[in-house]
C-alpha positions as CSV (number, residue, x, y, z in Angstrom):
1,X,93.7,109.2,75.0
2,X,91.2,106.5,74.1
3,X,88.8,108.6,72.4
4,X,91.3,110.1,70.3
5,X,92.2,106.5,69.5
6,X,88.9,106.3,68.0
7,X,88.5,109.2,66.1
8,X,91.9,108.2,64.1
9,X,90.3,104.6,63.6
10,X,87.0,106.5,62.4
11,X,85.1,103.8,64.7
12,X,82.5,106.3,65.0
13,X,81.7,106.7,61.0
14,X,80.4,102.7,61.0
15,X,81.3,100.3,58.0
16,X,80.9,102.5,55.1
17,X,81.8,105.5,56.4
18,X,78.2,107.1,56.1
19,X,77.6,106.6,60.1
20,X,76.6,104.0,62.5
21,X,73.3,104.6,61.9
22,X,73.1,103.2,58.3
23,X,75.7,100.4,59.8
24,X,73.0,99.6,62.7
25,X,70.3,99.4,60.0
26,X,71.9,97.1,58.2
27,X,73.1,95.0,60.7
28,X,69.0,95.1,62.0
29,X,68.2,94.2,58.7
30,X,70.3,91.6,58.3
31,X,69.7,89.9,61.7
32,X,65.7,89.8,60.9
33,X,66.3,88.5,57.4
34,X,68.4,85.3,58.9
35,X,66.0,85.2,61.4
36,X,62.8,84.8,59.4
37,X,64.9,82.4,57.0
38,X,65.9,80.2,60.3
39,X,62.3,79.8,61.6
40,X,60.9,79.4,58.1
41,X,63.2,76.1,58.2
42,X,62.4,74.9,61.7
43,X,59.2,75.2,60.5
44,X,59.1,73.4,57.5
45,X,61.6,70.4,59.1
46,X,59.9,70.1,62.2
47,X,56.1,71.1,60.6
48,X,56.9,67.9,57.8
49,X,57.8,65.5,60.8
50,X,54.3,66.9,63.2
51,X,52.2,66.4,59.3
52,X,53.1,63.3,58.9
53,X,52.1,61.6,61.8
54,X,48.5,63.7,62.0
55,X,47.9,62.5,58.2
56,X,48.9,58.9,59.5
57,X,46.4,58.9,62.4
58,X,49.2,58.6,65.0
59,X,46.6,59.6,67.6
60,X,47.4,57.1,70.4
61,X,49.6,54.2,71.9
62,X,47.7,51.7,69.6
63,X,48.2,53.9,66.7
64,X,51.8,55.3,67.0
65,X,53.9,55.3,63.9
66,X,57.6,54.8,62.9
67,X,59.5,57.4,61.1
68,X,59.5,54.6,58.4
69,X,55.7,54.3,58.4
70,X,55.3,58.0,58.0
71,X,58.2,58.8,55.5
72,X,60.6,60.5,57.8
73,X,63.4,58.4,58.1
74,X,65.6,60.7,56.0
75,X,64.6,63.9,58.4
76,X,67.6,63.4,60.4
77,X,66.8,67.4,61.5
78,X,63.7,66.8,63.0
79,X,64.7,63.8,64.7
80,X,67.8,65.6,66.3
81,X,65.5,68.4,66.9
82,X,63.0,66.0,69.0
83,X,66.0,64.3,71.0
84,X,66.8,67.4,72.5
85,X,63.8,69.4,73.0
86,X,62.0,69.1,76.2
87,X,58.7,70.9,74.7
88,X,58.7,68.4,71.3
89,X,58.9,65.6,73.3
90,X,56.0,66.3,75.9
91,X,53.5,67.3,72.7
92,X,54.7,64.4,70.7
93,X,54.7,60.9,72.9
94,X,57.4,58.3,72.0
95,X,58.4,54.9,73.1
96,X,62.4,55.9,73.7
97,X,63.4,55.6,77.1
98,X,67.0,55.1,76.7
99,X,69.1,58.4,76.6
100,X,72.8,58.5,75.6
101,X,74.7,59.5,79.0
102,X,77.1,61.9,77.1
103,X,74.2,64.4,75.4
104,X,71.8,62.9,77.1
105,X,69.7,62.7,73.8
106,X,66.8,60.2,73.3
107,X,68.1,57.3,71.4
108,X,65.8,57.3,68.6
109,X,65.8,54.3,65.8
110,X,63.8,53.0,62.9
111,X,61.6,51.3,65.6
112,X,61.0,53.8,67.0
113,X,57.3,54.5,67.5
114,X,55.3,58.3,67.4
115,X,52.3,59.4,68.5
116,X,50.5,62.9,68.9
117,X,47.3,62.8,71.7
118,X,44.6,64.8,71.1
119,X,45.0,67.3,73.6
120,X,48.2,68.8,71.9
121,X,47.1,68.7,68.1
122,X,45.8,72.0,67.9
123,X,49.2,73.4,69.5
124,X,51.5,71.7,66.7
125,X,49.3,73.0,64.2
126,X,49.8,76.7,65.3
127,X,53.6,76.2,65.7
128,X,54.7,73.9,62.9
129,X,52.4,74.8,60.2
130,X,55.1,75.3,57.4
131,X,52.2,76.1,54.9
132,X,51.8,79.4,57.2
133,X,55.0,80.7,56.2
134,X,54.8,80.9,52.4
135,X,58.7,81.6,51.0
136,X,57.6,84.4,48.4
137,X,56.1,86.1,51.7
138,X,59.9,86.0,53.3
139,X,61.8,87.1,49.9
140,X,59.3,90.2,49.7
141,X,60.1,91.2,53.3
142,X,63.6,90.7,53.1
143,X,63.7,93.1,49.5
144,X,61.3,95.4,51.5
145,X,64.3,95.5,54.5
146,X,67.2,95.7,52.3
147,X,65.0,98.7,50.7
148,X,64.3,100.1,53.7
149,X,68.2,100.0,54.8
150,X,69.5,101.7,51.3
151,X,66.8,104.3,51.8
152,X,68.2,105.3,55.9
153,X,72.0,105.0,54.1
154,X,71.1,107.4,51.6
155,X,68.9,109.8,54.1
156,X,72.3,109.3,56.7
């Protein structure tokens, strides 16, 4: 009964009525396209906050920097990013302490100060380096993935 229910609904035949596999292509396609333009952002938000405090010499306690010094006040993003992730806060050091009970977010202000120690430079380097990612790079992909799914459509 429930597979004849199907086969009048043509469930099987996928979006376009070629087959499921051209509809799980594109739907693959899709999902890596969004993907790469989702960590291309986090990236470039989170890799302008991490550059600007190495190109200030925030290296230390005595040299820690507020968003204002470096030029970040206005990257809201990365800020909300830091006062939520466990892993940003423990590479880069700031002198919060108080947490909002409800989120439990770091209360973060234009006082504020930020610092990167030595020991974790190299590691924000190798995940926020937005000049890694180069946007022409992601563009070709993505028209080499929507190729790639009109090619299997055609083939299914």
């Amino acid at each position: 009964m429930l597979y004849g229910l199907f086969e009048d609904l043509e469930i099987s035949k996928g979006l376009n009525g070629s087959g499921t596999l051209t509809s799980v292509t594109w739907m693959l396609a899709f999902g890596v396209i969004i993907s790469w333009f989702f960590i291309f952002y986090h990236k470039k938000v989170i890799g302008d906050f991490v550059n600007a405090l190495f190109e200030a010499g925030a290296e230390s306690e005595e040299t820690a920097k507020t968003v204002v010094e470096i030029g970040q006040e206005r990257n809201v993003s990365a800020l909300n990013r830091y006062s939520k992730s466990v892993t940003l806060q423990k590479l880069i050091i700031c002198d919060a302490t108080e947490a909002d009970p409800k989120s439990g977010k770091l209360k973060i202000d234009e006082n504020t100060k930020f610092y990167v120690e030595e020991l974790h430079r190299d590691r924000l380097k190798s995940m926020y380096n937005p000049k890694g990612n180069s946007m022409i790079f992601m563009l070709i992909g993505a028209i080499a993935l929507v190729v790639f799914a009109i090619v299997i459509g055609i083939a299914a």
